[in-house]
MARDONU-337743 format. One line per field, with one value per atom (N, C-alpha, C, CB): residue in three letters; y, z, x; chain. Coordinates in Angstrom, 1 decimal, m for minus. Last residue first. Glycine has a CB too. Layout:
<recs>
aa: ALA / ... .
y: Y / ... .
z: Z / ... .
x: X / ... .
ch: A / ... .
</recs>
This chain:
<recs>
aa: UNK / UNK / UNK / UNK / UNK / UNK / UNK / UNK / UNK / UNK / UNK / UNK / UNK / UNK / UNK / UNK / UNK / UNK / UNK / UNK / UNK / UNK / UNK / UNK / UNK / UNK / UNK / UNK / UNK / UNK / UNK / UNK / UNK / UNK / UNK / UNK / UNK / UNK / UNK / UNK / UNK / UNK / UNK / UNK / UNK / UNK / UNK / UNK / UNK / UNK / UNK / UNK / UNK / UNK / UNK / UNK / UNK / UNK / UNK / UNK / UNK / UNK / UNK / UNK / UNK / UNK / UNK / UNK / UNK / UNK / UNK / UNK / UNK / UNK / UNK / UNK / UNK / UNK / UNK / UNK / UNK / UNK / UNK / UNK / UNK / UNK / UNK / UNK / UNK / UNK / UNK / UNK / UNK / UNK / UNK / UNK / UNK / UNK / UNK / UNK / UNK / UNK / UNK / UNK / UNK / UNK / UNK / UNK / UNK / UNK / UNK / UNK / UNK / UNK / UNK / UNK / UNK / UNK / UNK / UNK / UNK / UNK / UNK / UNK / UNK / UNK / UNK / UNK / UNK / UNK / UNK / UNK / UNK / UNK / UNK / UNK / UNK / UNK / UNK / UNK / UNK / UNK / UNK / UNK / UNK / UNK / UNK / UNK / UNK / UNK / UNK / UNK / UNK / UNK / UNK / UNK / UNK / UNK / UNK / UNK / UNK / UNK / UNK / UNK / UNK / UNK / UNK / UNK / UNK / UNK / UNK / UNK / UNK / UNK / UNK / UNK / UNK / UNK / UNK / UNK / UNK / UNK / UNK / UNK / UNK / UNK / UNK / UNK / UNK / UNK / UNK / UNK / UNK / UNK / UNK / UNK / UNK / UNK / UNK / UNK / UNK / UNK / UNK / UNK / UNK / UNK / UNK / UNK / UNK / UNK / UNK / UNK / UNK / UNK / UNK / UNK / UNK / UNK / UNK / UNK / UNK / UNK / UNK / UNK / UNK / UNK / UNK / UNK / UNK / UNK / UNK / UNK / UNK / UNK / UNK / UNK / UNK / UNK / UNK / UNK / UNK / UNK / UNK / UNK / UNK / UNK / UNK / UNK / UNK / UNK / UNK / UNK / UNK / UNK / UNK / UNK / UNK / UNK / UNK / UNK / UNK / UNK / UNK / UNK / UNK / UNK / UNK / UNK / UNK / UNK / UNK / UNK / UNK / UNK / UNK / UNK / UNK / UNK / UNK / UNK / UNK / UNK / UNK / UNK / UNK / UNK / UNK / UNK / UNK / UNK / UNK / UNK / UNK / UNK / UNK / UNK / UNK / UNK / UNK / UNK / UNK / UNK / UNK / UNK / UNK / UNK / UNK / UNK / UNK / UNK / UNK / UNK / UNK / UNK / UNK / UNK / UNK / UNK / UNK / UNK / UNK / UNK / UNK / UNK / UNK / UNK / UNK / UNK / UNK / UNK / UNK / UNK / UNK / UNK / UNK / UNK / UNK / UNK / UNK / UNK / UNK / UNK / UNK / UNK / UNK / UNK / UNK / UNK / UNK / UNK / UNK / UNK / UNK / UNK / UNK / UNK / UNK / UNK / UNK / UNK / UNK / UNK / UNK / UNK / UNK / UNK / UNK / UNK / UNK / UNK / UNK / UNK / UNK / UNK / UNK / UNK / UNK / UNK / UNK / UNK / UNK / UNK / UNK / UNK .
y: 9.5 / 8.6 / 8.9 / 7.8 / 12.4 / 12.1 / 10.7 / 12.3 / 11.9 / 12.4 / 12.7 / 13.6 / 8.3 / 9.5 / 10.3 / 9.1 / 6.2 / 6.8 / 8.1 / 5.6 / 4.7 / 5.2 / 6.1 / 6.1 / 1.3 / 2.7 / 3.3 / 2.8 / m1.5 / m0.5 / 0.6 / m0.3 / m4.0 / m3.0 / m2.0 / m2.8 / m6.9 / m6.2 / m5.0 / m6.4 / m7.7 / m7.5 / m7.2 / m6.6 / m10.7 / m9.5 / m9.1 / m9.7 / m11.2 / m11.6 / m10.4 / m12.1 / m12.8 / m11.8 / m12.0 / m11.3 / m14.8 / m14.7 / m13.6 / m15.8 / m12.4 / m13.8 / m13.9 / m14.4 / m11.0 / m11.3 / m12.7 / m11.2 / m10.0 / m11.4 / m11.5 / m12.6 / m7.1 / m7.7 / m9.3 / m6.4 / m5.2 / m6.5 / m7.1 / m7.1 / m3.8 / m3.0 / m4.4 / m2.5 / m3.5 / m3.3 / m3.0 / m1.9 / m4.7 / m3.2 / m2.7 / m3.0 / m7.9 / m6.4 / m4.3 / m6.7 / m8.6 / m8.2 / m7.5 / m7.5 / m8.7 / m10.1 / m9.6 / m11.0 / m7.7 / m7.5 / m8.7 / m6.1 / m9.3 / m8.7 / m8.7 / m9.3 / m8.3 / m8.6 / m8.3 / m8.2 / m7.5 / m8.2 / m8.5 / m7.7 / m7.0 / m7.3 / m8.3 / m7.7 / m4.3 / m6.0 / m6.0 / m6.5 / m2.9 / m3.0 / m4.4 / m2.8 / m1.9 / m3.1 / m3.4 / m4.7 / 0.9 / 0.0 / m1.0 / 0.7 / 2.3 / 2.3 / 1.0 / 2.2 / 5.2 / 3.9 / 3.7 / 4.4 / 5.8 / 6.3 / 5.1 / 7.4 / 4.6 / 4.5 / 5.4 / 6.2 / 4.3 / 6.0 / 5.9 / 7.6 / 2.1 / 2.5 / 3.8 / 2.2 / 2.1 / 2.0 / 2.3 / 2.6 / m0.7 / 0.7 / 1.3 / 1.0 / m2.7 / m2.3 / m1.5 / m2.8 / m1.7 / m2.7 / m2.2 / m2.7 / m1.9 / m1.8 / m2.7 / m2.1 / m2.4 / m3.1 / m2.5 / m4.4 / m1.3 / m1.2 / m1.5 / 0.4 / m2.6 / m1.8 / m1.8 / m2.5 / m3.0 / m3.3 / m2.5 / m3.1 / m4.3 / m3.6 / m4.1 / m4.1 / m4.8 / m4.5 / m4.1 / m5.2 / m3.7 / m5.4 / m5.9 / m5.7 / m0.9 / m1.7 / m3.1 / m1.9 / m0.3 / 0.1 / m0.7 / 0.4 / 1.1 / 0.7 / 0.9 / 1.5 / 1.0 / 1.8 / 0.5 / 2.2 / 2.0 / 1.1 / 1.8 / 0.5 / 1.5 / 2.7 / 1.6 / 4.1 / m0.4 / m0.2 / 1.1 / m1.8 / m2.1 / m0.7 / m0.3 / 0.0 / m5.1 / m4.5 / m2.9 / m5.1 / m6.3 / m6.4 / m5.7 / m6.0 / m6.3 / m7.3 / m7.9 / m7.3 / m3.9 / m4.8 / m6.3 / m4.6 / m2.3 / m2.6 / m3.0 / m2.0 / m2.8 / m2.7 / m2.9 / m1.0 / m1.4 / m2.8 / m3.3 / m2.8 / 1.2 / 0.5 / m0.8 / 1.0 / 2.1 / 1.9 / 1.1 / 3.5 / 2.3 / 1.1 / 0.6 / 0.9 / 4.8 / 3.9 / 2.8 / 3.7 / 7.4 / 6.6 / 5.4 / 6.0 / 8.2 / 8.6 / 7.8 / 9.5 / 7.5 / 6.9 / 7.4 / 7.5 / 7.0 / 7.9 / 7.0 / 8.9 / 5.2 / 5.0 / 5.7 / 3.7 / 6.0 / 6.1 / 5.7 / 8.3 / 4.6 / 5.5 / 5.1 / 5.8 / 4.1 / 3.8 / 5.0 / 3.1 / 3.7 / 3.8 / 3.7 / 2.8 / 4.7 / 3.7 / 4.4 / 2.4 / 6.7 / 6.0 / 4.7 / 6.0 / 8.8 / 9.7 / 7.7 / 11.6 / 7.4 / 7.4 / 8.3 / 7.5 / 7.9 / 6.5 / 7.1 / 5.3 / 10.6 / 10.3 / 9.0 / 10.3 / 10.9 / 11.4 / 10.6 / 12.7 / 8.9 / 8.9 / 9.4 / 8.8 / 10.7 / 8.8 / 8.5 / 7.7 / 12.3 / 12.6 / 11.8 / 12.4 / 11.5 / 12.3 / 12.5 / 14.0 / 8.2 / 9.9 / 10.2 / 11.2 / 4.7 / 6.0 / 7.1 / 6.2 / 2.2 / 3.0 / 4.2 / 3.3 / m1.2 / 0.0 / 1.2 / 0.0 .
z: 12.7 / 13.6 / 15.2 / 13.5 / 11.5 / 12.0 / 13.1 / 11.0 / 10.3 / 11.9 / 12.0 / 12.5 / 9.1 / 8.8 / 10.6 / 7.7 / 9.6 / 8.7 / 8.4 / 7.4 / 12.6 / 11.8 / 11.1 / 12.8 / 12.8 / 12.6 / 12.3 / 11.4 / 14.8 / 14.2 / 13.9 / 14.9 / 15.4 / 15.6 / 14.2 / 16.0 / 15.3 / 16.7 / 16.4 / 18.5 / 12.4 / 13.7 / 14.3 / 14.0 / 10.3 / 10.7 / 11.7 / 10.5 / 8.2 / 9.6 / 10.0 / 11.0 / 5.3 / 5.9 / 7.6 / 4.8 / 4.9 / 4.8 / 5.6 / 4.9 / 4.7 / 4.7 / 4.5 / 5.9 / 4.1 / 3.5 / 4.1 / 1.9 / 5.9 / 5.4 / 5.1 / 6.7 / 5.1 / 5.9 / 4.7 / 6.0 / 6.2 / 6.0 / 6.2 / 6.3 / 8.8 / 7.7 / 6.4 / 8.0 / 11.5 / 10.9 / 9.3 / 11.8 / 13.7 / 12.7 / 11.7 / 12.0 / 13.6 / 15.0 / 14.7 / 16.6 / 11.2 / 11.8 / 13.3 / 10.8 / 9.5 / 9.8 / 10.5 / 8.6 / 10.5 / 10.2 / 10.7 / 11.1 / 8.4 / 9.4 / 9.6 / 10.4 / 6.3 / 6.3 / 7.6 / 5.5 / 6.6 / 5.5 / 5.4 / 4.5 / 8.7 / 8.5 / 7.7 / 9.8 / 8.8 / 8.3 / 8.4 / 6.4 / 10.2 / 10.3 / 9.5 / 11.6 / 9.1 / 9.9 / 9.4 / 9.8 / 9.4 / 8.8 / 9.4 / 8.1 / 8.7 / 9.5 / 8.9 / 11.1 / 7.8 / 7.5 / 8.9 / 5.8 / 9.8 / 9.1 / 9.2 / 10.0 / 10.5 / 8.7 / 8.4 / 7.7 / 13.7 / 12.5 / 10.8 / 13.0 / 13.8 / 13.3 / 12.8 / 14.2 / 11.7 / 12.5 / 12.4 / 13.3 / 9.2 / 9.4 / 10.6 / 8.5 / 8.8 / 9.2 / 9.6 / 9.8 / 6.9 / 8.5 / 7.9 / 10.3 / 4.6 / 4.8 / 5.8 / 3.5 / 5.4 / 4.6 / 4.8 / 4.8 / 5.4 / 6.0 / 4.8 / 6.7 / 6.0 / 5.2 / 6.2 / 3.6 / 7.3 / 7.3 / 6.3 / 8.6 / 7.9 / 6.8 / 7.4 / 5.2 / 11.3 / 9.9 / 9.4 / 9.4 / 14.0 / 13.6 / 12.4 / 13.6 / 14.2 / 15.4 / 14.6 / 17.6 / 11.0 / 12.0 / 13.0 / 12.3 / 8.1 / 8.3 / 9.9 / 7.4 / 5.8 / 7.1 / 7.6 / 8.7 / 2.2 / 3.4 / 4.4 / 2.9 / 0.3 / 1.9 / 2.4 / 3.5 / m2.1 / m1.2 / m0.6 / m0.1 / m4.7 / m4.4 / m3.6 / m5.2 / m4.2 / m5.0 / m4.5 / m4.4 / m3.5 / m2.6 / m2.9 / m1.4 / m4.9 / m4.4 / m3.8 / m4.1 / m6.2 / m7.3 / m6.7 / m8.2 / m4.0 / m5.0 / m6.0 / m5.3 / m3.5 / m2.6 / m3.8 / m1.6 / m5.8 / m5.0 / m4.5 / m4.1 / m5.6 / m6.4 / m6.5 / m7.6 / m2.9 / m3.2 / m4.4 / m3.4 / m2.5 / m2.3 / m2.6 / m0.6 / m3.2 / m4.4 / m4.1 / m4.5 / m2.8 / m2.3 / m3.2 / m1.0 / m3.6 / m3.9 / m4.1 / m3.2 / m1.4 / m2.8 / m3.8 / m3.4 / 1.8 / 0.5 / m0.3 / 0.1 / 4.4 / 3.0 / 1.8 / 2.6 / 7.5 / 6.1 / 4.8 / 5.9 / 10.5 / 9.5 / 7.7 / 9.8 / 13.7 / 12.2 / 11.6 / 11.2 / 16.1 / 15.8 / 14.5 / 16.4 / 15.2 / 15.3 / 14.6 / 15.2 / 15.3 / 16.0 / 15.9 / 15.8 / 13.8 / 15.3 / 15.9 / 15.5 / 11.1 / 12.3 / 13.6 / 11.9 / 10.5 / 11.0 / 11.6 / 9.5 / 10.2 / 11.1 / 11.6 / 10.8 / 7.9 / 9.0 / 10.4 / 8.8 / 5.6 / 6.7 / 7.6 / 6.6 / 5.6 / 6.0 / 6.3 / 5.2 / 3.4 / 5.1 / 6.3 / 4.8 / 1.9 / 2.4 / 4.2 / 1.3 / 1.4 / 0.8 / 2.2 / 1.0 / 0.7 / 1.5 / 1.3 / 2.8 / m1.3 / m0.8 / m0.3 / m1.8 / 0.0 / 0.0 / 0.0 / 1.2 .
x: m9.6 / m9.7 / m9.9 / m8.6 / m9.1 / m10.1 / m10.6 / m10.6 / m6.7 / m6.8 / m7.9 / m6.1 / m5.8 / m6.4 / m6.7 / m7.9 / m5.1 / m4.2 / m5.4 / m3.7 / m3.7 / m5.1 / m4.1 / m6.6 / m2.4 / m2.1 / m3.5 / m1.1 / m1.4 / m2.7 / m2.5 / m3.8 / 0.4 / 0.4 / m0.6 / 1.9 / 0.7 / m0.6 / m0.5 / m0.3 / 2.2 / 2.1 / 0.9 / 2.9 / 2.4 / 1.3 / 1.2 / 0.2 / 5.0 / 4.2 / 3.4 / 5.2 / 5.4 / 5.1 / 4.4 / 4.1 / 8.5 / 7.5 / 7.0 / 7.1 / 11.5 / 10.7 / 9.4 / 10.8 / 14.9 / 13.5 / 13.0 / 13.5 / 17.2 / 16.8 / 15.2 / 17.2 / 19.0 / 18.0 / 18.0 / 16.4 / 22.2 / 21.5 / 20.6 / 21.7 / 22.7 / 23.3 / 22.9 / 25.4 / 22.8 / 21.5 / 22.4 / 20.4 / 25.1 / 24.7 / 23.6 / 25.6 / 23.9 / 23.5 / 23.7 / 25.0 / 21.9 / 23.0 / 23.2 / 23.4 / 19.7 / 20.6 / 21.7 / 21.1 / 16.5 / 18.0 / 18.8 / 18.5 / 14.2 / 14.5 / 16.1 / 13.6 / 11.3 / 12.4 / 12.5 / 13.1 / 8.3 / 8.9 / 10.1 / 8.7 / 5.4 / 7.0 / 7.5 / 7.7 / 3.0 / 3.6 / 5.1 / 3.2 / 1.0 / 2.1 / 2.5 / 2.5 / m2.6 / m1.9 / m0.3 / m2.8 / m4.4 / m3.6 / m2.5 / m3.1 / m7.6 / m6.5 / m5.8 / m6.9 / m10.5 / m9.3 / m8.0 / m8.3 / m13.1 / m11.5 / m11.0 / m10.5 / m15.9 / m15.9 / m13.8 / m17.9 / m16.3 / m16.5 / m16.1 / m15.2 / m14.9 / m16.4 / m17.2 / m17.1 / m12.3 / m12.6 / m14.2 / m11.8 / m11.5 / m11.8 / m12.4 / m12.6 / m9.0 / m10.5 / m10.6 / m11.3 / m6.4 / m7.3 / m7.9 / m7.2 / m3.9 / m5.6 / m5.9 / m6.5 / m0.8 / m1.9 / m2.8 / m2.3 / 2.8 / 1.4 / 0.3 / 1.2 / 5.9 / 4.8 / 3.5 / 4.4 / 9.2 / 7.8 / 6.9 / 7.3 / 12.2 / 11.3 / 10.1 / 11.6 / 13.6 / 13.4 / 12.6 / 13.4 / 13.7 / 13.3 / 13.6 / 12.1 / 13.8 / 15.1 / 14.8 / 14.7 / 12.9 / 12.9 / 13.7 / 11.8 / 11.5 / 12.7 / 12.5 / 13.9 / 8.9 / 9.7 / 10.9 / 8.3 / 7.6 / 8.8 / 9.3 / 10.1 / 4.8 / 5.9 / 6.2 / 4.9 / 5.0 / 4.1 / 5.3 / 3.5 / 4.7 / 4.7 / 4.2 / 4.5 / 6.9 / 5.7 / 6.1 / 3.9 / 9.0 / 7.9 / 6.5 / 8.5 / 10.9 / 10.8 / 10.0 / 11.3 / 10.8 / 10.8 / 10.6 / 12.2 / 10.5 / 9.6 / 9.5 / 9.2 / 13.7 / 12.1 / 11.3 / 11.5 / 14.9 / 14.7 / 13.7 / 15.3 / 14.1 / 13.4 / 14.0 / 13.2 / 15.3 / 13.6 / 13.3 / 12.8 / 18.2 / 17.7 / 15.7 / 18.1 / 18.0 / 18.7 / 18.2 / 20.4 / 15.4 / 16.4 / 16.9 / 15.8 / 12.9 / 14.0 / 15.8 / 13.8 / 11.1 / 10.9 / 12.2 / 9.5 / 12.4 / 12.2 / 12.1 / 13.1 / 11.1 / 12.0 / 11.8 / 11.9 / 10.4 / 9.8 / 11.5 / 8.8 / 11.5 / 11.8 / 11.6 / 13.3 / 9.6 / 10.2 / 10.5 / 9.3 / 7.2 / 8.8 / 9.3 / 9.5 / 4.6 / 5.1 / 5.8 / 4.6 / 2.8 / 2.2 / 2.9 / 0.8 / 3.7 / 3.7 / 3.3 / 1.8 / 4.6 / 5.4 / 5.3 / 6.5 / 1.1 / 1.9 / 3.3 / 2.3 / 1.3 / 0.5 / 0.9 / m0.7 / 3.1 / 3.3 / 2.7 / 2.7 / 2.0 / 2.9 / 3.3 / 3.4 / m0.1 / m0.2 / 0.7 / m0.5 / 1.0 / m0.1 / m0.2 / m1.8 / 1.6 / 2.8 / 2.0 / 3.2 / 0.1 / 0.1 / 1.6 / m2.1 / 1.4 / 0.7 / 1.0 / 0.8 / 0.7 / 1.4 / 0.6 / 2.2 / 0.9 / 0.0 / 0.9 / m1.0 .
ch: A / A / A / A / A / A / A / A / A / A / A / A / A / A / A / A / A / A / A / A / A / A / A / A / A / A / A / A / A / A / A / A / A / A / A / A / A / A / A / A / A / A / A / A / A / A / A / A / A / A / A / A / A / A / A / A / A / A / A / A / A / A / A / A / A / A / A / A / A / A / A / A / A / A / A / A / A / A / A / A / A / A / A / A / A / A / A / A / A / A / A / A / A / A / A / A / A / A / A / A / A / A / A / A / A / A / A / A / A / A / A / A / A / A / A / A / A / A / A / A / A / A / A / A / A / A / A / A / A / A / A / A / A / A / A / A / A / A / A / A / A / A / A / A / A / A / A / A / A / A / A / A / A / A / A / A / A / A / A / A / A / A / A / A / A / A / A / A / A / A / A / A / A / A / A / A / A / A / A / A / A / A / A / A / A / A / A / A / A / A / A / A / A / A / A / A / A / A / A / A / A / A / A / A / A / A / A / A / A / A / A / A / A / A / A / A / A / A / A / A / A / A / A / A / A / A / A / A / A / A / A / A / A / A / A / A / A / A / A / A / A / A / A / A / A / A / A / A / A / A / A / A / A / A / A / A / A / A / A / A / A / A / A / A / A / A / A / A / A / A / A / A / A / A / A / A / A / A / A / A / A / A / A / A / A / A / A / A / A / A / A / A / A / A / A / A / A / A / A / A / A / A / A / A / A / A / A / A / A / A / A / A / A / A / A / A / A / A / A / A / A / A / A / A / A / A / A / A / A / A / A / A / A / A / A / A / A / A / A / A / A / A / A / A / A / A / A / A / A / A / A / A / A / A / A / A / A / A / A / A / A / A / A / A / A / A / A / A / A / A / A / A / A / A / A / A / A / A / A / A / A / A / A / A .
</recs>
């Protein structure tokens, strides 16, 4: 999923990470490996964010996925795996 400039603000006020400029050399890796979604980078590894369920006021929100994780203690290496679906919920809009 990729998120507006908005969506991500609001996701890293509500989880630790750092957004992966689309700019960046390593981005069209990423999305050659993992489609076109916002990559955050954080202490575990790569994650994106999916479409949750919406809360009941009808604002979208979004479920943290983890797609790689650092193979190193200098974080400088990740080991792509299968996707694991954290506990963690973003609202992506401030009306939530």
């Amino acid at each position: 999923m990729k998120l507006s400039s908005g969506s991500i603000d609001r996701t890293l006020i509500q989880f630790t990470a750092e957004a992966v400029p689309n700019e960046h050399p390593v981005a069209k890796q990423l999305r050659s490996n993992f489609g076109d979604h916002t990559f955050f980078l954080d202490g575990n590894g790569l994650n994106i964010v999916e479409p949750g369920e919406p809360y009941p006021n009808g604002a979208p929100t979004g479920r943290v996925v983890k797609l790689a994780t650092w193979t190193d203690a200098s974080k400088t290496s990740l080991a792509p795996h299968e996707r694991v679906y954290t506990d963690i919920i973003v609202a992506l809009d401030e009306a939530a």
